[in-house]
N, C-alpha and C positions, 0 to 999 in steps of 0.2 A: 543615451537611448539606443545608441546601435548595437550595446554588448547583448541589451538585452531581448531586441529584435532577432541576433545572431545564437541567443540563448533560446528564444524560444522556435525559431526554425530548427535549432538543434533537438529540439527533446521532441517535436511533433512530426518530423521528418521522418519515414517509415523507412526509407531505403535499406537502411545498413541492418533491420528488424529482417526486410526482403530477400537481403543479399547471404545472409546467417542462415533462413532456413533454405534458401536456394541451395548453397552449399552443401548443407546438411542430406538435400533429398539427390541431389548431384554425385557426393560418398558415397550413399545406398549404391546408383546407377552402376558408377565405374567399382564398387566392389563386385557386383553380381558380375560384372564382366571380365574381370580381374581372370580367372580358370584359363580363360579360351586366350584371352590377351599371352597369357605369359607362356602357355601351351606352344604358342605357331610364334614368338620373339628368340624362345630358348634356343639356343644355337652349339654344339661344343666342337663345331669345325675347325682346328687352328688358322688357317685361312685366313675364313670370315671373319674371327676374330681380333687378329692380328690385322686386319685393315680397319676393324674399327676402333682399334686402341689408336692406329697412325691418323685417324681424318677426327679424336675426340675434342681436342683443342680448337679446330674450327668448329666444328658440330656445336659446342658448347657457346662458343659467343655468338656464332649464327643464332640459334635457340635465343639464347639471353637475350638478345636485341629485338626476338622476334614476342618475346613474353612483356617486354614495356608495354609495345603496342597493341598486344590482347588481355590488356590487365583490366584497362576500362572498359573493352568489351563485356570478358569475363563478369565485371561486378554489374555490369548494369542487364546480363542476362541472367546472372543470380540474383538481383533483385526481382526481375520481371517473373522468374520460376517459382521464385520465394514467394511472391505475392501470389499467387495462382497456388500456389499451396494450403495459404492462410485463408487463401478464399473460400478454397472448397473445405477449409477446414471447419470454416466460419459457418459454411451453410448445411453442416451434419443435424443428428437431429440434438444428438449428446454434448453440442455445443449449446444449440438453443434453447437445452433443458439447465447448461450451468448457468447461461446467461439470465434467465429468467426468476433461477435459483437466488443469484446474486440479489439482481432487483428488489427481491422482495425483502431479503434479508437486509439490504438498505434503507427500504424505505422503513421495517420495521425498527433497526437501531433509531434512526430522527424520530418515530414517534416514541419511542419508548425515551430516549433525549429529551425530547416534548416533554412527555410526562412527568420524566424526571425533573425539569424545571419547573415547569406548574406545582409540583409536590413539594418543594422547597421553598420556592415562594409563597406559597400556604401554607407551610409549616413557620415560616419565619414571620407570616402575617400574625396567627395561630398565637408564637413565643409572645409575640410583643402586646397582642392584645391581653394573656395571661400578663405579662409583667405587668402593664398600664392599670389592670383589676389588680392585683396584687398590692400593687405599692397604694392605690385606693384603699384599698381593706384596710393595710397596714396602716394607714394613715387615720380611718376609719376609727380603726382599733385605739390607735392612740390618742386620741382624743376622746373619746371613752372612758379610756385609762384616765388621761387628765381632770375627766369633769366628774368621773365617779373619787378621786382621791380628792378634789377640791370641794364635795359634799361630804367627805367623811372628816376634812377638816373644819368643814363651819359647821356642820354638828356638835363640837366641842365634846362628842364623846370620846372618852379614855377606854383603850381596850381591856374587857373583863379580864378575870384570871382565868375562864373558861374560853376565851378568844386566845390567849396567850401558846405561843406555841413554843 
């Protein structure tokens, strides 16, 4: 029971839905910013440079250690932006026009489903009541047959030569 407890908080869980479009609207931001950023970063001082090539090996595991611990940050403020994305996305009007879209066109598939089963089961009502006459008739018929060829035998008549075919 618990895989499937564990399965279905998995597939009902919005977060990581929250965290994807966070991300996504979060790209947009630091792209637009992107100009100005690298604008006032750009440096070709040897200098300046030359001591950031000597201090990049602490720099780097500094940084590294310091991105473990904004990583849960990071996803649980992309999930909270994400959600706030999807929210406002949810209350356009051209969302409310698909959603409604959908609805209908669902409820219309089950009834036309409906349909379609009622129209099957009365057709196959339909077959059987035809066969149930049918094999009546046929049976009808034959006995017919039987009790008209069992008076043309106690008639004792012989067929003319103008019966003869």
């Amino acid at each position: 029971m618990a895989i499937a407890t564990e399965l279905k908080k998995t597939l009902t869980d919005t977060t990581p839905l929250y965290a994807v479009a966070g991300a996504g609207d979060l790209v947009v931001e630091k792209l637009r910013e992107l100009p100005e950023r690298f604008r006032v970063e750009v440096t070709t001082d040897p200098k300046v440079l030359r001591e950031r090539l000597q201090t990049l090996p602490d720099r780097t595991q500094t940084f590294a250690k310091s991105q473990v611990d904004k990583a849960k940050e990071l996803y649980e403020d992309l999930a909270a932006r994400g959600e706030k994305l999807v929210k406002r996305v949810d209350r356009q009007e051209s969302t409310k026009r698909a959603k409604a879209a959908v609805s209908t066109t669902e409820s219309k598939a089950k009834a036309t489903t409906t349909a379609a089963r009622r129209g099957a089961a009365n057709a196959k009502s339909q077959a059987k009541s035809a066969a149930t006459a049918a094999a009546k008739a046929a049976d009808a018929a034959a006995d017919a047959v039987e009790q008209a060829a069992g008076k043309v035998g106690d008639s004792g008549s012989k067929p003319t030569a103008d019966t003869k075919a």
